[in-house]
C-alpha positions as CSV (number, residue, x, y, z in Angstrom):
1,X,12.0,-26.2,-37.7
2,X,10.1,-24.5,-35.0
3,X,10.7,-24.9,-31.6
4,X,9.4,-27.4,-29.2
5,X,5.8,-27.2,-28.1
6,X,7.1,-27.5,-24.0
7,X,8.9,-24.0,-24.9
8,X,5.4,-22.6,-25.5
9,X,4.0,-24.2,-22.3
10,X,6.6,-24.4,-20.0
11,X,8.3,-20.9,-18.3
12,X,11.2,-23.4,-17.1
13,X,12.1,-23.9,-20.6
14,X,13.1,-20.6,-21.0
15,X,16.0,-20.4,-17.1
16,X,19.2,-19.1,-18.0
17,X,21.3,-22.2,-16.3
18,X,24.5,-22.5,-17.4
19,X,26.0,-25.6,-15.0
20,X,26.5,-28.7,-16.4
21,X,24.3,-30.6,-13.9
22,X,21.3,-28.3,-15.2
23,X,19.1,-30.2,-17.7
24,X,18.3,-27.1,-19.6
25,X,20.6,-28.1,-22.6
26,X,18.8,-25.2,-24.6
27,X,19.9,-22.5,-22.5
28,X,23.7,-23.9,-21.6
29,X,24.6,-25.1,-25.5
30,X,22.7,-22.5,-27.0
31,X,22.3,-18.9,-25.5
32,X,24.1,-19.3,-22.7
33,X,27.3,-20.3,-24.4
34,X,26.6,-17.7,-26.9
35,X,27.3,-15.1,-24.2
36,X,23.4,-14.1,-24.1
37,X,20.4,-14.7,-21.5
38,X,16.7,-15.2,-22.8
39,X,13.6,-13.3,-21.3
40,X,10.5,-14.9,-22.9
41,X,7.0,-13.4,-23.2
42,X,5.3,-16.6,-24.2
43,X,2.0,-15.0,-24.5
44,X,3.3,-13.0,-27.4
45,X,5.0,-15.5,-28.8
46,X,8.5,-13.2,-27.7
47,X,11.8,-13.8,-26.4
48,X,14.4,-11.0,-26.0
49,X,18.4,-11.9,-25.7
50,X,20.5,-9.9,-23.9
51,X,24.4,-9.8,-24.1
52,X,26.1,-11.2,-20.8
53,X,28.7,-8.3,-20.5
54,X,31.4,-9.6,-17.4
């Protein structure tokens, strides 16, 4: 399973939002609450996670 084709089009796809309001469920269930941000280079096909350190 491969991801969706608006994560290839779409920078948006890609915010780091966190709030519950936000309708980027990607980043707020899955990096996010993994303790990680994203930084995507779509036109490599690319995405680097960083830890969030507090």
């Amino acid at each position: 399973m491969g991801l969706p084709p608006s994560a290839y089009r779409h920078d948006a796809w890609w915010s780091n939002e966190d709030a519950p309001q936000n309708t980027h469920t990607q980043s707020r269930l899955g990096w996010m609450a993994a303790g990680y941000t994203a930084a995507a280079e779509r036109a490599t096909h690319q995405v680097v996670f960083t830890r969030i350190v507090i």
